[in-house]
N, C-alpha and C positions, 0 to 999 in steps of 0.2 A: 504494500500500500504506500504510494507516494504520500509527503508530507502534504500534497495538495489536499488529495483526499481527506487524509486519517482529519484534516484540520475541517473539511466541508462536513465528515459525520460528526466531529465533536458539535461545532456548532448549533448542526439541525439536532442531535439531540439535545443541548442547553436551551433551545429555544424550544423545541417541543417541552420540557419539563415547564417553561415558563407559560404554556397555553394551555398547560393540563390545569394552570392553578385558575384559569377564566372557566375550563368548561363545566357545561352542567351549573353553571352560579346564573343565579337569577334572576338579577342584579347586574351582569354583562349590559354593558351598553352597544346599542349596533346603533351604527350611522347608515347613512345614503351615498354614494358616491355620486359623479354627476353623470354616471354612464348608469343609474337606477340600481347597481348591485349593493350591498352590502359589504361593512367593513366595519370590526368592533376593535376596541381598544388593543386588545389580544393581538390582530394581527397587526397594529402600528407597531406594538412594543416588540415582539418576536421580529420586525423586521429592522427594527431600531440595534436589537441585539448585534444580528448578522450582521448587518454595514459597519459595526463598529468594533468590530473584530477582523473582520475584511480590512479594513482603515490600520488596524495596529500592525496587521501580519505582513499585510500586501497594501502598502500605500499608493505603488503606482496603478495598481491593478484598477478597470471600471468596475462598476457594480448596476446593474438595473434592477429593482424589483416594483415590484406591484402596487405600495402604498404611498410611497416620494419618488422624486425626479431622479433623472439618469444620473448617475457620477462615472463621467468623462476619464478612463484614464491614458498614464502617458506611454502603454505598450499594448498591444495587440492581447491581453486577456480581460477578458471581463468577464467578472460571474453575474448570475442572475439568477434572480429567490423569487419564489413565493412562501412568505411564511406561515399561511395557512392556506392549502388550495382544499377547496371543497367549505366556503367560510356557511353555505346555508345551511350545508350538513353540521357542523359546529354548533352553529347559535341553535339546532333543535336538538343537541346533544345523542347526535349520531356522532359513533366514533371513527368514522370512516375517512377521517381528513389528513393530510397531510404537512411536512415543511419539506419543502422542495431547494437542494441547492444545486446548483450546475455551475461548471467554470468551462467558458467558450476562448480559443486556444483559436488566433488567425481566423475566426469567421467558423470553428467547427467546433462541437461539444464534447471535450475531452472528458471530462465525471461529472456524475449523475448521483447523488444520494438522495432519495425522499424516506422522509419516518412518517411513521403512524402510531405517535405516544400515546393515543387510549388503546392500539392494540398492540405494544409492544415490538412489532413490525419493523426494520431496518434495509432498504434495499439500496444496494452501492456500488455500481460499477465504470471501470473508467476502459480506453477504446484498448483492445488489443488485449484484456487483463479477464474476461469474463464478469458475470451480472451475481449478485448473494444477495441472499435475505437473511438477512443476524448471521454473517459467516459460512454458509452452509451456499455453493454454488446452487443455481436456477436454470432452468431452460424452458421453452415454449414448447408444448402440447406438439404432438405430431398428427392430430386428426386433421385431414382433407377433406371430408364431405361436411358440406355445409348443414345438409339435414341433421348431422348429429353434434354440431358444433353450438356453443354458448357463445352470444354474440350481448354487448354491452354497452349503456349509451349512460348520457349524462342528461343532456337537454329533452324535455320532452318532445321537441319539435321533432325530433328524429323518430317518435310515431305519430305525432298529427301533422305533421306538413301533408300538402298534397300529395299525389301522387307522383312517385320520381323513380325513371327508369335507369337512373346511376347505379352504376353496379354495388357501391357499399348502401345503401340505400334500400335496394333490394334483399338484402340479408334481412332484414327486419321483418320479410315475410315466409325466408325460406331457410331460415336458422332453426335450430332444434329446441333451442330454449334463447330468450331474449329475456334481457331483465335491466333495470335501471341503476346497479353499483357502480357507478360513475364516480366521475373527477378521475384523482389522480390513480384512484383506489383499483379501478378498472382494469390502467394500463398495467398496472403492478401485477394484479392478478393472468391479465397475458403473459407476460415474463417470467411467471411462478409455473406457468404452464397448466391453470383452473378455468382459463378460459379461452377462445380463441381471439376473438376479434374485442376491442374497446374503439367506440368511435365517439366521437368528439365534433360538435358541427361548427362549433363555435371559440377559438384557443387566440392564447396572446403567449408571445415568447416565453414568459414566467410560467406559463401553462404547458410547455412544452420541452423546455431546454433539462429537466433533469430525467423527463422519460425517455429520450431518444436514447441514450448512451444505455439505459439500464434493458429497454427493449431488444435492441437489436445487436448486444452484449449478451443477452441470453438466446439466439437463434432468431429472432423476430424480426417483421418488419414495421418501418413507421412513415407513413406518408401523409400528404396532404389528400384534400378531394380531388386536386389533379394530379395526382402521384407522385409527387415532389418532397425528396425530404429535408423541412425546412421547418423553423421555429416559428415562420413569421408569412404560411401562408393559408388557405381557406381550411381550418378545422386541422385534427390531427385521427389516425387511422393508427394504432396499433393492433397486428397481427400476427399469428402465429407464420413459419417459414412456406407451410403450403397454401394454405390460405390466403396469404398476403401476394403470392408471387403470382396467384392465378387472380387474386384484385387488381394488379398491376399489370397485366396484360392488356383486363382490357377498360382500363382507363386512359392507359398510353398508348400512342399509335405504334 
C-alpha cells in the first residue's frame, strides 16, 4: 500500500467515525443546496476534515469535493471526496452511505477508497494493485445472462422515465432481479461480485472518481451512457466483465 493510499483510508475512516456521531440524531440539521439536494452539517465537517489533512500532507496537491470550491493545485494531482455520498440515505438513517476519496494522477484515477462506517465496510484499491474490502481481495461476478443477473439503480427515474430503447436502460426490464441499493453502495456491491450491473443516471466527478479504480481493479467495467470512461460524463454504469463488455458493444459503434 502506497503512502498515498494507506493516508486516503486513514482519512475516510477518521471522517466516517466523525459522521457516525450525526447519524441517527435527530436533531441533524439538513440544508438545501441550490441544485434542490441536501447537505447536513455532517457532510460540511467530514469534508472540512479531509481538505485539511490533504492541506498538511500534500500542500501542493488540488482537492475538489462536493461541499466548497475547487482548491487549484500546483502539480498535476488532485484528489476528490465526497464525504458523504448517499446524504438522503443518511438523514433517514439508512446505513448505506459512504466517504469516498480518490487521488487523480495526470487527468487519470490512480486510488479509490470509499467506507461504509454504519457497516463497517472498507473498499480500497489503486491501478495495477487489485480492488479489497477490509483486506481481503474482491472481484466481479462472472454471470453473463442478463435474465439471471441483479441489476441496481439509485434514481428513480431509471424506472419511471419513459420508454428508452438504450441498451442499459433496457436491463430494467430484462434483469433477473432489479432493486434500488444505490449511491455508492451499488457500485461497491458490483466489485464484491453480489451484483452485476449499478447504474447511475445522474453523477458528478465526486460521485464517480473513487468507484472507477475500485470497479475495474476488481475485473469490472465502468462507463458512461455513451461508453466512455470518465468522471465527468452522462451518469456512471458499473459492471461486471461480461456484462459490461457486451453493454459496450452496443452503445459504441
Amino acid at each position: 500500500m502506497t503512502p498515498e493510499l494507506q493516508h486516503a483510508v486513514e482519512m475516510a475512516e477518521q471522517a466516517g467515525r466523525l459522521t457516525l456521531s450525526w447519524f441517527s440524531k435527530k436533531s441533524l440539521q439538513v440544508f438545501t443546496k441550490r441544485d434542490s439536494s441536501p447537505v447536513t452539517e455532517a457532510d460540511r465537517n467530514a469534508e472540512e476534515l479531509i481538505r485539511k489533512a490533504i492541506k498538511s500532507r500534500y500542500p501542493d496537491d488540488g482537492v475538489l469535493g462536493e461541499e466548497f470550491e475547487e482548491h487549484v493545485g500546483n502539480n498535476r494531482r488532485r484528489w476528490i471526496i465526497d464525504p458523504i455520498d448517499g446524504t438522503k440515505a443518511f438523514i433517514h438513517g439508512v446505513p448505506l452511505f459512504g466517504v469516498m476519496i480518490a487521488l487523480e494522477i495526470e487527468g487519470t484515477q490512480q486510488l479509490g477508497v470509499v467506507y461504509f462506517p454504519a457497516l463497517g465496510e472498507l473498499y480500497h484499491a489503486e491501478r495495477g494493485c487489485g480492488a479489497y474490502c477490509n483486506g481481503s481481495p474482491i472481484q466481479v461476478s462472472s454471470v453473463s445472462d442478463i435474465s439471471v443477473a441483479t441489476v441496481l439503480f439509485t434514481e428513480k427515474e431509471y424506472l419511471l422515465d419513459s420508454l428508452s430503447l438504450h441498451p442499459v436502460d433496457m436491463l430494467r426490464h430484462d434483469a433477473g432481479l432489479v432493486r434500488g441499493w444505490g449511491d455508492c453502495y451499488g457500485h461497491t456491491l458490483v466489485a464484491s461480485g453480489r451484483a452485476e450491473v449499478s447504474v447511475d443516471k445522474i453523477m458528478s466527478p465526486w460521485d464517480c472518481a473513487a468507484l472507477i479504480p475500485i470497479v475495474t481493479e476488481a475485473g469490472g467495467c465502468c462507463f458512461d451512457y455513451t461508453g466512455v470512461t470518465t468522471i465527468s460524463g452522462q451518469g456512471l454504469v458499473s459492471a461486471n466483465k461480461a456484462i459490461g463488455t457486451a453493454l459496450l458493444a452496443t452503445i459504441t459503434p
